[in-house]
N, CA, C and O atoms as CSV, one atom per row, in Angstrom:
chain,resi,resn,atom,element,x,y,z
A,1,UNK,N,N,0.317,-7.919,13.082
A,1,UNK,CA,C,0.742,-8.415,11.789
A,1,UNK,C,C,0.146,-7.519,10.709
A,1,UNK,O,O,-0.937,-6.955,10.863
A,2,UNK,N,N,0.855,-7.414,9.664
A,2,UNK,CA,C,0.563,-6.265,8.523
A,2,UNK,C,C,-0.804,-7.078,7.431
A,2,UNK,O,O,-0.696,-8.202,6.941
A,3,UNK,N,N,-1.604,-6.463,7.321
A,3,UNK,CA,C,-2.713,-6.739,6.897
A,3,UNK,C,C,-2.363,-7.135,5.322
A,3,UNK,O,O,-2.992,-7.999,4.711
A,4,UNK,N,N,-1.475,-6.520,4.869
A,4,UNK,CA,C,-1.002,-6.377,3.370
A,4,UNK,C,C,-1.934,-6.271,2.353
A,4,UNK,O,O,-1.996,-7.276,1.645
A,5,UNK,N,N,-2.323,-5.797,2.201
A,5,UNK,CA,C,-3.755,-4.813,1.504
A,5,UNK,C,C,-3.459,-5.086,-0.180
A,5,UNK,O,O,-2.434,-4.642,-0.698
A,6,UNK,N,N,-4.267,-5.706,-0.802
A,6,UNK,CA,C,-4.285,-5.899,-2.066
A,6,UNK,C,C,-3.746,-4.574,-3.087
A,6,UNK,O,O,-2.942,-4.786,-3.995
A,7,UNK,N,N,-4.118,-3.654,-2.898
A,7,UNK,CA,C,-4.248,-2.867,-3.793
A,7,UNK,C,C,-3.576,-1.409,-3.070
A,7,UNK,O,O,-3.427,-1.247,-1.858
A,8,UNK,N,N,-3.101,-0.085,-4.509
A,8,UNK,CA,C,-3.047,1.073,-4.006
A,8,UNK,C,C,-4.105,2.089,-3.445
A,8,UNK,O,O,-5.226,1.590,-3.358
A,9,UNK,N,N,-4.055,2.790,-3.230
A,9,UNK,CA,C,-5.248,3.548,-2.157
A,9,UNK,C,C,-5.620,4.500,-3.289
A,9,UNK,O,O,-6.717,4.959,-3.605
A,10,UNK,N,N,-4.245,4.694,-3.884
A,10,UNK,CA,C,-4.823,5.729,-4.930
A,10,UNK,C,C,-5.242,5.528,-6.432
A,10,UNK,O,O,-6.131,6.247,-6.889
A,11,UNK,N,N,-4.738,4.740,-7.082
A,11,UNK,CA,C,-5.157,4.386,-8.510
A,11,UNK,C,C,-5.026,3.304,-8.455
A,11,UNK,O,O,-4.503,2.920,-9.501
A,12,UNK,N,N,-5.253,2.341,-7.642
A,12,UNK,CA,C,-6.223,0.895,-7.372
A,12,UNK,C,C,-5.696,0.105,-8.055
A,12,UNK,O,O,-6.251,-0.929,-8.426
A,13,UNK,N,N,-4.071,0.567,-8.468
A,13,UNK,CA,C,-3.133,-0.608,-8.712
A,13,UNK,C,C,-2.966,-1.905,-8.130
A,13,UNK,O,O,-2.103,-1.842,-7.255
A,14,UNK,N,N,-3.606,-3.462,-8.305
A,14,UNK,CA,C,-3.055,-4.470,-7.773
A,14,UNK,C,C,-1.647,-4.053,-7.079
A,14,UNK,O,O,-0.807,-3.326,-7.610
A,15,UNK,N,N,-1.534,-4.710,-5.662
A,15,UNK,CA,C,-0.327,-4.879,-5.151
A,15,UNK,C,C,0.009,-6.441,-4.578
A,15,UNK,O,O,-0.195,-6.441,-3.364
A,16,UNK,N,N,0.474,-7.826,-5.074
A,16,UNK,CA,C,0.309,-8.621,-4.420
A,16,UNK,C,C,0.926,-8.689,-3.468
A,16,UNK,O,O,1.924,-7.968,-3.476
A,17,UNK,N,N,0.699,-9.525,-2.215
A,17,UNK,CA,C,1.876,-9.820,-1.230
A,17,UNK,C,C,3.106,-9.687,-1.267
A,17,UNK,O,O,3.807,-9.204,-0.379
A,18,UNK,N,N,3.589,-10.279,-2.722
A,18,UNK,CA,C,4.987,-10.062,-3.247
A,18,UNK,C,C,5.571,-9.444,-3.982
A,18,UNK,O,O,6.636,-9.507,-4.595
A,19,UNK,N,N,4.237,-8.405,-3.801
A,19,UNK,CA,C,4.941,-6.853,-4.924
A,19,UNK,C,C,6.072,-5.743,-4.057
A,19,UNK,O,O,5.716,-5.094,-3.073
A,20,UNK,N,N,7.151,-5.703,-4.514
A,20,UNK,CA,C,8.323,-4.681,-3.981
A,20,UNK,C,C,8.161,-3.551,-4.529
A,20,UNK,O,O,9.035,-2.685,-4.535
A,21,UNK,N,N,6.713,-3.394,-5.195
A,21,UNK,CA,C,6.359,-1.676,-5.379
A,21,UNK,C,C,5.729,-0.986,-4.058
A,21,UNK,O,O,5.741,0.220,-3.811
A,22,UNK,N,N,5.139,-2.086,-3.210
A,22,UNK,CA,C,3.995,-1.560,-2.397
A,22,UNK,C,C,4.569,-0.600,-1.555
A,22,UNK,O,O,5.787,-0.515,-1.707
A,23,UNK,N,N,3.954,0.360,-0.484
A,23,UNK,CA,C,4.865,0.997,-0.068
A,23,UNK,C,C,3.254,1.676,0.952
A,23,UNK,O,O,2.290,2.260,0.457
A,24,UNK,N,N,3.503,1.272,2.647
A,24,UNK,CA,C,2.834,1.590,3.377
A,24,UNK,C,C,3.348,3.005,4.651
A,24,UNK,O,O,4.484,3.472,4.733
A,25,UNK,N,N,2.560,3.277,5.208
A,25,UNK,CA,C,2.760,4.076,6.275
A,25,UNK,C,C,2.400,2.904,7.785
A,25,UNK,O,O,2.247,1.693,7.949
A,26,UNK,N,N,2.396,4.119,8.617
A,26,UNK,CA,C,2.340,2.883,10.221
A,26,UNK,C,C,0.657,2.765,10.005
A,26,UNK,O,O,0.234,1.679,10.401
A,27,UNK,N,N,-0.103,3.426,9.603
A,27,UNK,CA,C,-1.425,2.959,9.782
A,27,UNK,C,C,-1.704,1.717,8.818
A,27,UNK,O,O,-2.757,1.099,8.977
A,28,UNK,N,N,-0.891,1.365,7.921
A,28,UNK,CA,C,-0.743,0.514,7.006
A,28,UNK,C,C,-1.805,1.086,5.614
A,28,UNK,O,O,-2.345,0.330,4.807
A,29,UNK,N,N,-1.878,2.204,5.621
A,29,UNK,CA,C,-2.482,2.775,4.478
A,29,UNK,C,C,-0.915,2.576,3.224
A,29,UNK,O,O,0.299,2.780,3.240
A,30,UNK,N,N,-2.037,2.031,2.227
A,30,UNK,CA,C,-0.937,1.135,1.160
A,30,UNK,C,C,-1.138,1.981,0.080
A,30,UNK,O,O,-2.306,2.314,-0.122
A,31,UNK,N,N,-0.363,2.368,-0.592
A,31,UNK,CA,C,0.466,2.800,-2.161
A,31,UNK,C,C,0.970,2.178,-2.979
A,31,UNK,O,O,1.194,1.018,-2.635
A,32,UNK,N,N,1.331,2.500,-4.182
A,32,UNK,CA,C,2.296,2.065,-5.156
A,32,UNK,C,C,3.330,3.154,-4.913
A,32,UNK,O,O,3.060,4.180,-4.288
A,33,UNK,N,N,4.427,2.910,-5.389
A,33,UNK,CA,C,5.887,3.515,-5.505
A,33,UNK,C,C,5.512,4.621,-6.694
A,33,UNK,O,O,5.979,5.757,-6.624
A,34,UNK,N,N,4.575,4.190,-7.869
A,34,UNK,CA,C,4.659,5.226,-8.633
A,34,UNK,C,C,3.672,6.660,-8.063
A,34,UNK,O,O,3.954,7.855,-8.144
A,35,UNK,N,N,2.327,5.925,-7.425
A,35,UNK,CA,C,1.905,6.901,-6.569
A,35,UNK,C,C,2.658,7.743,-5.701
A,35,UNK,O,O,2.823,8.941,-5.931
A,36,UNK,N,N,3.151,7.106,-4.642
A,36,UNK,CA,C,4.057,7.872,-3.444
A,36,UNK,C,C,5.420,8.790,-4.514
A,36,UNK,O,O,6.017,9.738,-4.004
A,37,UNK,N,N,5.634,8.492,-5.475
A,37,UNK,CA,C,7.011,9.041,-6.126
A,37,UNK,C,C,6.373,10.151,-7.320
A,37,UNK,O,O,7.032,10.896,-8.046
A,38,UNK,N,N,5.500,10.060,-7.286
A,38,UNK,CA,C,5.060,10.919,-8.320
A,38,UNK,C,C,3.553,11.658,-8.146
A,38,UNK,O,O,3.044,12.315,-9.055
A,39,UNK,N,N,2.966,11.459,-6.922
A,39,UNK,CA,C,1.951,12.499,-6.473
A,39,UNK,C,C,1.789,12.617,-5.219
A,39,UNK,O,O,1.336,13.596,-4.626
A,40,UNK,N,N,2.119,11.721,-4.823
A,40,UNK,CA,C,2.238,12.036,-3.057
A,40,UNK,C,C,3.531,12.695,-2.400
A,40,UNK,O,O,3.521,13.510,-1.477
A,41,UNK,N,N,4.792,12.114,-3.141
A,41,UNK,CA,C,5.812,13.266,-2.404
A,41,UNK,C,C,6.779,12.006,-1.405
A,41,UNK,O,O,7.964,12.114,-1.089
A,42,UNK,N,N,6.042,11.101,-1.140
A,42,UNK,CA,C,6.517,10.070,0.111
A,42,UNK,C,C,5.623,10.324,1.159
A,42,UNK,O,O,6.180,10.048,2.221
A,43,UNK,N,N,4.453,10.739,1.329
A,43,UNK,CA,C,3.977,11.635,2.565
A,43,UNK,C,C,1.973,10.588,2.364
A,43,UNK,O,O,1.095,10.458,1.511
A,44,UNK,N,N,2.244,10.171,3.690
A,44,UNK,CA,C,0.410,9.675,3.164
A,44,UNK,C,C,-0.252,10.405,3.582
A,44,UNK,O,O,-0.091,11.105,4.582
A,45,UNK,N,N,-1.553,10.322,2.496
A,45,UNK,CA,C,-2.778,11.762,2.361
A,45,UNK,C,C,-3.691,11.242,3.734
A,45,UNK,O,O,-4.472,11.965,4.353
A,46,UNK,N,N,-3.510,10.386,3.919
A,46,UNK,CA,C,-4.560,10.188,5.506
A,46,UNK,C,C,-4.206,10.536,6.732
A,46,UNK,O,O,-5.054,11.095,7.428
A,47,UNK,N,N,-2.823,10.272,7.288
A,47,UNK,CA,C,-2.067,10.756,8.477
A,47,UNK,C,C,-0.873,11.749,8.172
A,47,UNK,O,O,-0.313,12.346,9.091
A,48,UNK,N,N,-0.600,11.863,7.191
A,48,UNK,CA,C,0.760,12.810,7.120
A,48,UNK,C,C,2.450,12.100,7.568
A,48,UNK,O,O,3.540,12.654,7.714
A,49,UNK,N,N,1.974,10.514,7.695
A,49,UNK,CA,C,3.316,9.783,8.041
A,49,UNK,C,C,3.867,9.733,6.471
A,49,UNK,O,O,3.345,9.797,5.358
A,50,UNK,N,N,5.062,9.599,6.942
A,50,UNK,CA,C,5.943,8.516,5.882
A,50,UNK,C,C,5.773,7.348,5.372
A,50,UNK,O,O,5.597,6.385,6.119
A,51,UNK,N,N,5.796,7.198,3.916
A,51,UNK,CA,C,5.054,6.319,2.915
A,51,UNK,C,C,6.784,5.437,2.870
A,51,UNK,O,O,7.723,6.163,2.543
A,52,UNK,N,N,7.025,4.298,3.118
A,52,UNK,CA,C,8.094,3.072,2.695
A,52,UNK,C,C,7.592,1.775,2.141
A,52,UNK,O,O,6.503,1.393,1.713
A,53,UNK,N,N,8.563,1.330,2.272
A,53,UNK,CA,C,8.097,-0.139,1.331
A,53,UNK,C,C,7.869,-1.401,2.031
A,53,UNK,O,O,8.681,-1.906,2.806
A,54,UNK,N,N,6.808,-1.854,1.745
A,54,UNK,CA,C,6.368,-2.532,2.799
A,54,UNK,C,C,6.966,-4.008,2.438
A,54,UNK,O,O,6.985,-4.579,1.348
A,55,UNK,N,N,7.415,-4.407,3.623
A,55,UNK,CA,C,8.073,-6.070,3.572
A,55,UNK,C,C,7.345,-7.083,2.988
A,55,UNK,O,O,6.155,-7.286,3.233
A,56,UNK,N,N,7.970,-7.679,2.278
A,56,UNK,CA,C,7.393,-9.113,2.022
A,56,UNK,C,C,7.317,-10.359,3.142
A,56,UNK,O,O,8.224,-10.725,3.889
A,57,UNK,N,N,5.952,-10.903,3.031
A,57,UNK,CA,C,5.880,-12.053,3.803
A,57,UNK,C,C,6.418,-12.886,2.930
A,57,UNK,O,O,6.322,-12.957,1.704
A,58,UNK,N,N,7.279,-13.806,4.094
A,58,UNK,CA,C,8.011,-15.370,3.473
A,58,UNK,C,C,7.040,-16.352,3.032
A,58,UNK,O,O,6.045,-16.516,3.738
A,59,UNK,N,N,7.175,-17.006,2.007
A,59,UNK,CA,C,5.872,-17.792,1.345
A,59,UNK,C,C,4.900,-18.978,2.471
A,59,UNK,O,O,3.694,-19.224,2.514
A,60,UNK,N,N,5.861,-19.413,3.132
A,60,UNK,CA,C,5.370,-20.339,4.399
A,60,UNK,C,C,4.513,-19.481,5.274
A,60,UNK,O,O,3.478,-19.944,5.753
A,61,UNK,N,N,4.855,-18.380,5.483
A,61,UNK,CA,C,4.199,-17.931,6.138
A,61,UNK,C,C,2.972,-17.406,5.739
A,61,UNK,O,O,1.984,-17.758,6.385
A,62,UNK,N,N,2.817,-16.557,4.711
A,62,UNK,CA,C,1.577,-16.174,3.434
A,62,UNK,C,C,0.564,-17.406,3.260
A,62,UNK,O,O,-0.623,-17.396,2.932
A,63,UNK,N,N,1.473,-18.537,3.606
A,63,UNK,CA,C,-0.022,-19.608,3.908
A,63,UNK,C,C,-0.534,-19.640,4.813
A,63,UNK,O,O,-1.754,-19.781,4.896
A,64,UNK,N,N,0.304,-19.508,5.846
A,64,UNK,CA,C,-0.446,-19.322,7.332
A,64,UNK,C,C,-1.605,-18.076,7.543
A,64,UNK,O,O,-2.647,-18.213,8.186
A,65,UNK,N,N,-1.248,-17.061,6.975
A,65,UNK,CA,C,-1.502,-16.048,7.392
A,65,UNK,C,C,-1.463,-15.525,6.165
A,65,UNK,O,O,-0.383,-15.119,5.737
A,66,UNK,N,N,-2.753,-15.431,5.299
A,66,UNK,CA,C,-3.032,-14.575,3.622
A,66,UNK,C,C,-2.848,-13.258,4.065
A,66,UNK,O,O,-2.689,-12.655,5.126
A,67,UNK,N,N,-2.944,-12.983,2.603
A,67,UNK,CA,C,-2.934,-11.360,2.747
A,67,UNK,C,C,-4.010,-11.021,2.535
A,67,UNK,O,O,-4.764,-11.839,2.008
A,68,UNK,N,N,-4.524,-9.625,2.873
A,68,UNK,CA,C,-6.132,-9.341,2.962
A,68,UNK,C,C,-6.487,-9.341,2.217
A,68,UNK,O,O,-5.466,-9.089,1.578
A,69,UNK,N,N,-7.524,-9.447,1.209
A,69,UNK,CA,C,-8.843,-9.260,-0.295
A,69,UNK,C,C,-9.371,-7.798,-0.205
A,69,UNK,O,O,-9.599,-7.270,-1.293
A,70,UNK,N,N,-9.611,-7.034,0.949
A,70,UNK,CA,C,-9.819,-6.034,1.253
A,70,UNK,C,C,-9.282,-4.915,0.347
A,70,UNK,O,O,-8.183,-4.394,0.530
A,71,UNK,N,N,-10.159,-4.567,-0.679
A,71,UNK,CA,C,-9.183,-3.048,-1.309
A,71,UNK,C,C,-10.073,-1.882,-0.910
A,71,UNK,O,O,-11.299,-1.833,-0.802
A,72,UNK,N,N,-9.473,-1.286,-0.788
A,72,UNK,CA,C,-9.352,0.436,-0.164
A,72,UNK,C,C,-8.875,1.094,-1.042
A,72,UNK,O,O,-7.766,0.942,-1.554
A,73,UNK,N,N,-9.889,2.090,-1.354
A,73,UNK,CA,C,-9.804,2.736,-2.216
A,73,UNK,C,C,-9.943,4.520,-1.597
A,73,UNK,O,O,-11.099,4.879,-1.374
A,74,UNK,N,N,-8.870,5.522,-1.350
A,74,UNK,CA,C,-9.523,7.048,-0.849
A,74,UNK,C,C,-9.934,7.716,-2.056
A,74,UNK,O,O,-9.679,7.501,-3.241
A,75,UNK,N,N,-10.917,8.929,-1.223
A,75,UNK,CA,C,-10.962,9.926,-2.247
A,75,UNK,C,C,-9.951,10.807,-1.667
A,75,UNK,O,O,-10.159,11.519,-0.684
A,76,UNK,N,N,-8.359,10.705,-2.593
A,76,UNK,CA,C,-7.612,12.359,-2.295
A,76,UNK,C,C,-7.451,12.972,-3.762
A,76,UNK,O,O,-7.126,12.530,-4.864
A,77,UNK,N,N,-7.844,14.218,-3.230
A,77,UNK,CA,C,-7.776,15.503,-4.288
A,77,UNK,C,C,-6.284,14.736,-5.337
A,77,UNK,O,O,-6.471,14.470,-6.524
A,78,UNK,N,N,-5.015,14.500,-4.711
A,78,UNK,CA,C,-3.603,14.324,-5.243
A,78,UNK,C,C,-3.787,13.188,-6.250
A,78,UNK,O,O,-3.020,13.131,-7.211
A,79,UNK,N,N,-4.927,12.120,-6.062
A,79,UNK,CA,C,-4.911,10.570,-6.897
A,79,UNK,C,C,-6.038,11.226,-7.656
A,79,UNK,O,O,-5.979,10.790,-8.806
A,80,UNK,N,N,-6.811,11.883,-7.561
A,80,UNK,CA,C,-7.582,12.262,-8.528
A,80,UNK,C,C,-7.040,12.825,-10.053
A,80,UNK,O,O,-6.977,14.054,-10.084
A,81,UNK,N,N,-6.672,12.204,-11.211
A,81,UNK,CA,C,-6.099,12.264,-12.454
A,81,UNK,C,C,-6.755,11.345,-13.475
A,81,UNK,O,O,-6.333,11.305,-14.631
């Protein structure tokens, strides 16, 4: 199950559960859309996968199963601005 990670990795934009900006790779390293579209390229700085948009959990379920508090924050040269 997708951890859904509060925040962007790179400029530590809030992302809530039900944000349709968020936008992960398979390691579930999380972005914003303006990050991935405007300094990353679509490409994540940790594995080199493909950055998409990560699904929303259905609200019934988001109770069952929160989304993480956990923010992650990298140091990449590209978010550095």
């Amino acid at each position: 199950m997708l951890s859904l990670r509060p925040n962007c990795e790179c400029c530590d934009r809030d992302l809530p559960a039900t944000s349709l900006e968020a936008r992960i790779c398979t390691f579930e390293c999380t972005f914003c859309a303006d990050c991935v579209d405007n300094r990353l390229g679509g490409v994540c700085p940790n594995c080199a996968g493909e950055l998409v948009r990560r699904p929303v959990r259905p609200a019934a379920a988001l109770l069952r199963h929160p989304a993480s508090t956990e923010r992650v924050v990298g140091r990449h040269a590209t978010c550095a601005a």
